[in-house]
Backbone as numpy.savetxt, mean C-alpha at the origin, in Angstrom:
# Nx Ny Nz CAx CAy CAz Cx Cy Cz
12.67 15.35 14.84 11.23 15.45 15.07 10.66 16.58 14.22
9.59 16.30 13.36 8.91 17.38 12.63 8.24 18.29 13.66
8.04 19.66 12.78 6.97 20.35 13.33 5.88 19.93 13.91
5.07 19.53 13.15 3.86 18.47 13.30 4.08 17.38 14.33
5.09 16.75 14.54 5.23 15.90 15.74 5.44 16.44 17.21
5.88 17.68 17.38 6.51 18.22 18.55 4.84 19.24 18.89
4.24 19.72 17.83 2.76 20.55 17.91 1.76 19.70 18.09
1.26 19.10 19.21 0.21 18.40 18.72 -1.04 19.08 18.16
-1.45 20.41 18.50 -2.53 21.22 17.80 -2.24 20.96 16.08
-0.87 21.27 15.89 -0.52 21.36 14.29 -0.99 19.87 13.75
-0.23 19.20 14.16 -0.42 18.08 14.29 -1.94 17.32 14.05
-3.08 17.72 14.82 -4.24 17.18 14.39 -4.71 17.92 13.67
-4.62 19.20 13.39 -5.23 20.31 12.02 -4.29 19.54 10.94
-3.24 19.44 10.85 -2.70 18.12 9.54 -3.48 17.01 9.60
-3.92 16.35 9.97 -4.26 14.91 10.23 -5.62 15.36 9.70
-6.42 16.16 10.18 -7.53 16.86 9.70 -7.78 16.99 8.38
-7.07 17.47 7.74 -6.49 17.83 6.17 -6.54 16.82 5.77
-5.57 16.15 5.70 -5.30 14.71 5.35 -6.66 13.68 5.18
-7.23 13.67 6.13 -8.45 13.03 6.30 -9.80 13.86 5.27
-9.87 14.60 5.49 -10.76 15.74 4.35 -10.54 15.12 3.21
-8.83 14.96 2.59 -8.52 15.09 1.20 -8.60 13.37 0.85
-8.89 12.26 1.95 -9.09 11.04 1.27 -10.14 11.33 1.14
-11.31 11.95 1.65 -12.70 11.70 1.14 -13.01 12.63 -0.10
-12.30 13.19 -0.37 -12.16 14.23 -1.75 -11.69 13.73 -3.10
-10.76 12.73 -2.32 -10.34 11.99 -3.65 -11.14 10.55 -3.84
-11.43 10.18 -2.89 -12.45 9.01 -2.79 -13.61 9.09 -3.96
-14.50 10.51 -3.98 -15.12 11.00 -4.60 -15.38 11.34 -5.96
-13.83 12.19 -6.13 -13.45 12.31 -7.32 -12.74 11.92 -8.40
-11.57 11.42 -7.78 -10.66 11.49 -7.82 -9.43 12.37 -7.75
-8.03 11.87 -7.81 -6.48 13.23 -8.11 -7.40 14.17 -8.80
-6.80 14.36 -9.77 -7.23 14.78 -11.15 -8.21 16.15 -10.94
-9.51 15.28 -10.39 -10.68 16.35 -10.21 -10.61 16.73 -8.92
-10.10 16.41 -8.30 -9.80 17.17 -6.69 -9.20 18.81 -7.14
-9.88 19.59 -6.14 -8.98 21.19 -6.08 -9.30 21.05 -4.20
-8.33 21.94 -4.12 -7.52 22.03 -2.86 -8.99 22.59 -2.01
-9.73 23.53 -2.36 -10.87 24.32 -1.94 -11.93 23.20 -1.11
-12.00 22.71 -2.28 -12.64 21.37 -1.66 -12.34 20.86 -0.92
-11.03 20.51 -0.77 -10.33 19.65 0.72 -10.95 20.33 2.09
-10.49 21.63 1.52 -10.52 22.96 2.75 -11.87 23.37 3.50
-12.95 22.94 2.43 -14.67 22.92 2.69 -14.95 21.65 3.34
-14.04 20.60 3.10 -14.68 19.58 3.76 -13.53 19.29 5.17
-12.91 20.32 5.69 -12.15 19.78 6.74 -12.48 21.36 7.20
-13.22 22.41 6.73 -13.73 23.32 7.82 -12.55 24.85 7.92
-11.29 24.44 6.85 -10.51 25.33 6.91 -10.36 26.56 5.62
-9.61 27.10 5.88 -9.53 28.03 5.00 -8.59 27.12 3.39
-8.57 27.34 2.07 -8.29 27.40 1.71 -6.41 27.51 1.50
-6.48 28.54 2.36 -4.67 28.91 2.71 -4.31 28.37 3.68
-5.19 27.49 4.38 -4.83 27.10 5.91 -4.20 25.53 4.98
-4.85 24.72 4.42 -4.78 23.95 3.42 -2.71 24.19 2.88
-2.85 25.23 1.84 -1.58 25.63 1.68 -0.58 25.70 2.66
-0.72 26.22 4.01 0.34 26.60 4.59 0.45 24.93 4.89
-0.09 24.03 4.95 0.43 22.52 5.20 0.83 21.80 4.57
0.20 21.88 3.21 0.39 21.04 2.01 0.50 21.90 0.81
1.78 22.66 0.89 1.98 23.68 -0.59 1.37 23.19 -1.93
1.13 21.78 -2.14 1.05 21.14 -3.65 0.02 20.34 -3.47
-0.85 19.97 -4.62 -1.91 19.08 -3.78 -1.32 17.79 -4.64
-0.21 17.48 -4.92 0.89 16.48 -5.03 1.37 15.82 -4.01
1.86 16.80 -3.27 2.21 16.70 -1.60 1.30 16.40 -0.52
-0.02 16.50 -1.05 -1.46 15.98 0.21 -1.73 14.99 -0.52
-1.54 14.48 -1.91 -1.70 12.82 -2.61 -0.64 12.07 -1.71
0.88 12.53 -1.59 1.49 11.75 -1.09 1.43 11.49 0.25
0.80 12.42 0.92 0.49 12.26 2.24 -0.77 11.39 2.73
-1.58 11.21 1.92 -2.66 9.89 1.55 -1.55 8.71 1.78
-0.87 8.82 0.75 0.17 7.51 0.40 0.57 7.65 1.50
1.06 8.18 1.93 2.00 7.59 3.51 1.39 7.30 3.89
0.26 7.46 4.37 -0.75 6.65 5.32 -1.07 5.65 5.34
-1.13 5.56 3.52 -1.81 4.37 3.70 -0.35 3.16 4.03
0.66 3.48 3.24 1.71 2.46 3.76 1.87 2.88 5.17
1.42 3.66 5.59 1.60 3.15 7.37 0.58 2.28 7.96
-0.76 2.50 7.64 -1.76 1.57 8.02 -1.25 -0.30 7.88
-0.97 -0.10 6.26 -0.54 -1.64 5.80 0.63 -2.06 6.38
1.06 -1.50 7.03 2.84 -1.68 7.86 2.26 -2.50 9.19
0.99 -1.45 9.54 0.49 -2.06 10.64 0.23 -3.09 11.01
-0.76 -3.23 9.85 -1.20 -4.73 9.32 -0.21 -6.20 9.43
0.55 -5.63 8.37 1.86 -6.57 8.72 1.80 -6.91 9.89
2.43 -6.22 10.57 3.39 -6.36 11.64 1.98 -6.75 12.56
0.82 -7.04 12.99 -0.24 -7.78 13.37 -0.06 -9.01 12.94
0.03 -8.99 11.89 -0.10 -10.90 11.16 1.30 -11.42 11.58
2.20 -10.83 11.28 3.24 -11.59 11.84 3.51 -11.97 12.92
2.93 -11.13 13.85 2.57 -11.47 15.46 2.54 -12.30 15.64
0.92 -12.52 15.41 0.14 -13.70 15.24 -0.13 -14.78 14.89
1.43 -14.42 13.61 1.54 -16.07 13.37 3.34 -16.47 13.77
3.60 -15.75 14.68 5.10 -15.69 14.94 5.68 -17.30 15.45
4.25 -18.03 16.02 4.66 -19.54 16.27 3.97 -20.43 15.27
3.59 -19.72 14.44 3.02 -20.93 13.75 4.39 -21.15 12.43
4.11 -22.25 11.93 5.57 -22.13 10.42 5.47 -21.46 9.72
6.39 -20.68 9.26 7.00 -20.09 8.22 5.67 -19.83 7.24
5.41 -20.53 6.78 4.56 -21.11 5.25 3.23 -20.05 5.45
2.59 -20.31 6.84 2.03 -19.77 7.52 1.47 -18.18 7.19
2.42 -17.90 8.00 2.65 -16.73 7.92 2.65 -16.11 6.94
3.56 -16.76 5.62 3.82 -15.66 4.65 2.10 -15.90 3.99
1.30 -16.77 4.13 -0.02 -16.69 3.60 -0.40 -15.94 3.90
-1.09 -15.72 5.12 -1.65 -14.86 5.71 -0.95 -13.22 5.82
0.31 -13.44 5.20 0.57 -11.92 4.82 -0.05 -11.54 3.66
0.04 -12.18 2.29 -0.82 -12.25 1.32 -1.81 -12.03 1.82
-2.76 -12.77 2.40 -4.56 -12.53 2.59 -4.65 -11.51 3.50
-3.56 -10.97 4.10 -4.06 -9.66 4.80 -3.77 -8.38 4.11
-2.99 -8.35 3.24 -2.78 -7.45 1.75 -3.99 -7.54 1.22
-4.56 -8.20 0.52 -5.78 -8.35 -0.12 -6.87 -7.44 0.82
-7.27 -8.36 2.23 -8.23 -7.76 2.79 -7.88 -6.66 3.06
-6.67 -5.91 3.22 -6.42 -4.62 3.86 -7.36 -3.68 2.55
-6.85 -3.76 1.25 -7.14 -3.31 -0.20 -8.69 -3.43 -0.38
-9.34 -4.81 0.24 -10.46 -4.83 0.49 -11.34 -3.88 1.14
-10.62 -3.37 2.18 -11.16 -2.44 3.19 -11.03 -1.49 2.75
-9.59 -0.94 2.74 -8.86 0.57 2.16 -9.33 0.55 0.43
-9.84 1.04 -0.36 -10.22 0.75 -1.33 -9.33 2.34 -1.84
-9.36 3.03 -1.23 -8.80 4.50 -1.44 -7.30 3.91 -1.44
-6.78 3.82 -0.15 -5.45 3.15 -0.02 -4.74 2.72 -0.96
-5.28 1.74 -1.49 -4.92 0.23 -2.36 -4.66 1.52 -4.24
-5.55 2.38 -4.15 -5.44 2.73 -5.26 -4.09 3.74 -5.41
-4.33 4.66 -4.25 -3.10 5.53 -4.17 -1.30 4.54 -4.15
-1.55 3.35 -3.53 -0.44 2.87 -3.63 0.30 2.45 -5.05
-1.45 1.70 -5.69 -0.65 1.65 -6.59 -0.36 2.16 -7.99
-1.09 3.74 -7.40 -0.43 5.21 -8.29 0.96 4.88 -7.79
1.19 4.81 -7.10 2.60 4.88 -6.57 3.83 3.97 -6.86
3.09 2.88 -7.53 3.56 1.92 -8.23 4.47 2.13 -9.34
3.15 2.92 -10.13 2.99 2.98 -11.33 4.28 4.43 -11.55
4.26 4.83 -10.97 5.22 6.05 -10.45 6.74 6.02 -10.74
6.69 4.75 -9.57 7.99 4.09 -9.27 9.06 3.27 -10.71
7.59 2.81 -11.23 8.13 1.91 -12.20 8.45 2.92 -13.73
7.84 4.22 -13.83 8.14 4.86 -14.84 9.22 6.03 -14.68
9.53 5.98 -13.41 10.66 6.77 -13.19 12.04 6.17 -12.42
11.88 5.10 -12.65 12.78 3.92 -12.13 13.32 4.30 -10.30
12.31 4.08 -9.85 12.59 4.23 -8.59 12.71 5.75 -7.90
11.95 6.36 -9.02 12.36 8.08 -8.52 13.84 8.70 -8.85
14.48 7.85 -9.48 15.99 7.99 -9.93 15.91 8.59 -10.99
15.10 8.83 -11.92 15.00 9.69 -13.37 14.25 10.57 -12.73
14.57 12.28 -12.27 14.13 13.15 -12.16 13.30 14.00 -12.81
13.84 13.74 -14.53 12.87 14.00 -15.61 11.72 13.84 -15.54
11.75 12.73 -15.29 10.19 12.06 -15.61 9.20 12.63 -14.11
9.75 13.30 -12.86 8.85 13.71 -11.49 8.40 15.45 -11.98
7.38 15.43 -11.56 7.12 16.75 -11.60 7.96 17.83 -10.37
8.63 19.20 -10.85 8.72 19.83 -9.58 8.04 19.45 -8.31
6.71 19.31 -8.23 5.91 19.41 -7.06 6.37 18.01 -6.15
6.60 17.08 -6.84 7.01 15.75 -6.20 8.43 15.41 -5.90
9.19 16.16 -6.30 10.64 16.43 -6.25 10.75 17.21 -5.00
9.56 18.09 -4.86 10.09 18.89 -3.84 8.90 18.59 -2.26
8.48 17.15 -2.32 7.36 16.74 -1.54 7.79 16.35 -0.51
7.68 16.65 0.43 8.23 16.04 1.85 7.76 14.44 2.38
5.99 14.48 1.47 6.12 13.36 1.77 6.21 12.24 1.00
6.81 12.70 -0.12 7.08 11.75 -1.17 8.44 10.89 -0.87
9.04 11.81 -0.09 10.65 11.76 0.32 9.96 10.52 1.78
9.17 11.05 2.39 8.30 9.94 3.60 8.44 8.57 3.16
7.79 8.52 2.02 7.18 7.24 1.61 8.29 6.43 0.95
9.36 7.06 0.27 10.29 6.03 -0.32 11.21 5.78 0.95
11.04 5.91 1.62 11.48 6.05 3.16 11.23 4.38 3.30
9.60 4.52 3.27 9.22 2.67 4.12 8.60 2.14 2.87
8.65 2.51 1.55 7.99 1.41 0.73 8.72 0.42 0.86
9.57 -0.25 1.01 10.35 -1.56 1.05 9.99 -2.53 2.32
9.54 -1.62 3.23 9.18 -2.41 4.39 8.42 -3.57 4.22
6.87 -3.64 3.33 6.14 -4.56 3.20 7.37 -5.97 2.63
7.79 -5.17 1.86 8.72 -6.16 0.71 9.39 -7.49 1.92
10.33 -6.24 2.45 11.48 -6.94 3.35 10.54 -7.96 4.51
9.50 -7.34 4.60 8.66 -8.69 5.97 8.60 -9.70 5.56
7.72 -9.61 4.27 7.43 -11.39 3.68 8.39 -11.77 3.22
10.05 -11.24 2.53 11.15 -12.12 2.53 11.63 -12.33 3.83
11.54 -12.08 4.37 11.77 -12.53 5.87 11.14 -13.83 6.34
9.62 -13.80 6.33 8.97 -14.25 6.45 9.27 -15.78 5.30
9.51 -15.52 4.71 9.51 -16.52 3.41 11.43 -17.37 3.89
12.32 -16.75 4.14 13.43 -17.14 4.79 13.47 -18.17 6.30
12.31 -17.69 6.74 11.96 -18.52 8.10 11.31 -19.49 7.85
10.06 -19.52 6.72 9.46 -20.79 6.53 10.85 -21.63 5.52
11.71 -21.72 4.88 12.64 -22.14 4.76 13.69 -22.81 5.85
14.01 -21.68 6.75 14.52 -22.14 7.90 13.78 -23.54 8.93
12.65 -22.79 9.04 11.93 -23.94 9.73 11.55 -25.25 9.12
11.66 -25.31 7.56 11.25 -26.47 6.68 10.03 -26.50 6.33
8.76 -25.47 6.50 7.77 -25.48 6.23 7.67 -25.06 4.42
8.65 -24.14 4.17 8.70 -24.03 2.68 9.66 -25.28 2.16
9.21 -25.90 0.95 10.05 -26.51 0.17 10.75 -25.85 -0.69
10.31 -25.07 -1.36 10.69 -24.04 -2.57 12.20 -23.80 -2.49
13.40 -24.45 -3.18 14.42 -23.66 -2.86 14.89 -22.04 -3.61
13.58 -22.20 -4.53 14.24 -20.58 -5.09 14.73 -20.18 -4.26
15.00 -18.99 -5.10 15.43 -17.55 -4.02 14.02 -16.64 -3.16
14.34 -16.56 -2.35 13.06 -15.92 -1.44 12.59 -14.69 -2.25
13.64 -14.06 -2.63 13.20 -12.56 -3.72 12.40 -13.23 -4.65
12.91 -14.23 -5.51 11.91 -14.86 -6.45 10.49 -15.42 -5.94
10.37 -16.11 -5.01 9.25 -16.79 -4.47 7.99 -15.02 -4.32
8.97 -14.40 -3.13 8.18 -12.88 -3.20 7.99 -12.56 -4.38
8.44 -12.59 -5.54 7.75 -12.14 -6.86 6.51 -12.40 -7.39
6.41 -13.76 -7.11 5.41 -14.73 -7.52 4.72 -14.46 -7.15
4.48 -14.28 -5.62 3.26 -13.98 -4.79 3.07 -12.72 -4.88
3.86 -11.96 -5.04 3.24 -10.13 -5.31 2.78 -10.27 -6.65
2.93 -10.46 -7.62 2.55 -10.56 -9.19 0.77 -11.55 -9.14
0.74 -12.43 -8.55 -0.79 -12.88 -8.37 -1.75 -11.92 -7.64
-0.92 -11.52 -6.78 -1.63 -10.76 -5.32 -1.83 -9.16 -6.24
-1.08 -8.86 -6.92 -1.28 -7.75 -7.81 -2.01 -7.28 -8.67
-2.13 -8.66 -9.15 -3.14 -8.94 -10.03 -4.57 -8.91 -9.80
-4.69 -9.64 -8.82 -6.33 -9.89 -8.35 -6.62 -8.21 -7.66
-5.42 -7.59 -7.04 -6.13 -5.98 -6.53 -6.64 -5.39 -7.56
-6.26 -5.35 -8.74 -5.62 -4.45 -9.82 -7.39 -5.30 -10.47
-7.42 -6.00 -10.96 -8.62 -6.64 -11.45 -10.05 -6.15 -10.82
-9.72 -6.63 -9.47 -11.13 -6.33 -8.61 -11.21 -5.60 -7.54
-10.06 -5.72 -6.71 -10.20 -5.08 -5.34 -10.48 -3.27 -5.70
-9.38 -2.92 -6.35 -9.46 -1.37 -6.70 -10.97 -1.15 -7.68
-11.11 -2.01 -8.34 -12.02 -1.64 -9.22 -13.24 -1.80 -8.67
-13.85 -2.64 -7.39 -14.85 -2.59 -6.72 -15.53 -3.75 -7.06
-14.87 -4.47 -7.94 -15.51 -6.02 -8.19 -16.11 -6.78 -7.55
-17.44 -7.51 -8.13 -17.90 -8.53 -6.86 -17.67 -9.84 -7.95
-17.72 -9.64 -9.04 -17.43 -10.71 -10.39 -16.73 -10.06 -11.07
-15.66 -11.46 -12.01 -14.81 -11.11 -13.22 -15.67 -10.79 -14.51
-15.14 -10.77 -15.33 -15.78 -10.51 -16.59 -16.57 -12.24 -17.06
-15.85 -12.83 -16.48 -16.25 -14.86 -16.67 -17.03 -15.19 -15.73
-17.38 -14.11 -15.06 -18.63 -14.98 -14.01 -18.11 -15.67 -12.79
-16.70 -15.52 -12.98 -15.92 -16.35 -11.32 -16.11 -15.38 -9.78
-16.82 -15.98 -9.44 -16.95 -15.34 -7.84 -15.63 -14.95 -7.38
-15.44 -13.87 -6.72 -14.33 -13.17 -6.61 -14.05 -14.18 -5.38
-14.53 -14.60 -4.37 -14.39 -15.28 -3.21 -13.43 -16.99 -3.92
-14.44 -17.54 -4.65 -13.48 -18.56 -5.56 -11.99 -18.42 -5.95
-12.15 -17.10 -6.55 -10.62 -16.88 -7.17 -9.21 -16.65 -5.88
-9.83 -16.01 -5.19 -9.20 -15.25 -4.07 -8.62 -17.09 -3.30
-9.77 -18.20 -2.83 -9.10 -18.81 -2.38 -8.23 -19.66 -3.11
-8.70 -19.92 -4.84 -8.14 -20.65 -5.58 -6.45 -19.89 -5.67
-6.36 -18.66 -5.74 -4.88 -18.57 -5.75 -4.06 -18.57 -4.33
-4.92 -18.79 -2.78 -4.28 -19.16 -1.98 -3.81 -20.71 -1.79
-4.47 -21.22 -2.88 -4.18 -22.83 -2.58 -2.89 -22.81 -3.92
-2.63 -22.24 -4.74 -1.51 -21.96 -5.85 -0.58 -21.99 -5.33
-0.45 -20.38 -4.52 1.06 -20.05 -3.64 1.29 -21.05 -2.34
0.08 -21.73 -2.36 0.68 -22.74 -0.88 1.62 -23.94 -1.74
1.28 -24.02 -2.83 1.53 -25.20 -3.91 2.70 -25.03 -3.99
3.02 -23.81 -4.66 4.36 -22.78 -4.57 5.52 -23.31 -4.02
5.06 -22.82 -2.52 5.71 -22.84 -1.97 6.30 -24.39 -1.31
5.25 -24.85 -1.35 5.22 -26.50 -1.24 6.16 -27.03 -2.23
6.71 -26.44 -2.84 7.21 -27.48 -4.21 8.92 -27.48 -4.30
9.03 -28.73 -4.13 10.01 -29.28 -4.04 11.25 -29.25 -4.96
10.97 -29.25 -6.27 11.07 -29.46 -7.34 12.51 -27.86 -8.27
């Protein structure tokens, strides 16, 4: 049990912080964020700031945890909810609740996929070179590679059951099928959701596109072949 978990005072003066520094970065962004600012907009001192979050590397990643805890949430709602319906089901509506989550979380969706982008240039955090001290030594950077896989592992799950049950045809491999659908679903965040899009550059209603690639991956997955 952390500090912060066993304190609940500590505990909501973190949470406090935390909350300050999405609307700081919301604003500004990383980059142009300074810690002062966090500290003016959550009412604390400057050093009060520090004694929680030594790095303001370490209060980015603490954004990021959140937000993969929120979207964990999410998950694990949709799967609920579609726990009797087939397979096929489900893994849709895990897709369209990714989207809308990114829809909502617009902060979220971006920090994650800094985090992406992270992952993929330092091969999983395994090339140390390439991390700055500050993230090497982040507690909650160490948090987050903790449950990034979680989203992953639901919808192959999810994608294994609509198999099981016969609702998927697809015999790929479920890792492959999950590719497919994260690489579209990636795409359309990365295009519009993060960027605040209501149209593409072609004039396609974002609402069009969004259902046109849910009728793709149903195809997808539908396919026999």
């Amino acid at each position: 049990m952390t500090n912060a978990q066993s304190n609940p005072r500590r505990s909501q003066k973190e949470n406090k912080i935390i909350d300050s520094a999405e609307e700081v970065f919301a604003s500004v962004g990383f980059a142009k964020a300074k810690m002062e600012d966090v500290a003016g907009k959550a009412g604390v001192s400057k050093g009060t700031v520090y004694f929680y979050f030594d790095t303001k590397e370490n209060l980015y990643m603490a954004v990021t945890y959140r937000a993969l805890q929120v979207l964990n949430d999410y998950l694990y709602r949709t799967i609920n909810d579609n726990r009797e319906k087939p397979g096929i089901e489900s893994v849709l509506s895990i897709v369209e609740t990714y989207i809308n989550f990114c829809e909502k979380h617009r902060l979220y969706s971006e920090v994650m996929l800094d985090y992406m982008s992270l992952n993929r240039s330092t091969r999983d955090g395994r090339d140390k070179s390439k991390l700055t001290t500050a993230l090497i030594e982040s507690l909650y950077y160490r948090r987050v590679q903790d449950i990034q896989n979680l989203p992953i592992n639901l919808i192959i799950d999810e994608i294994k059951r609509g198999r099981k049950d016969g609702s998927i045809k697809n015999s790929k491999r479920p890792e492959l099928l999950y590719l497919i659908a994260w690489a579209c679903t990636i795409g359309f965040v990365k295009l519009n959701v993060a960027g605040g899009q209501r149209q593409t550059l072609l004039n396609v209603e974002i609402n069009h596109w969004k259902e046109y690639q849910m009728e793709i991956l149903r195809r997808i997955l539908l396919d026999e072949n």
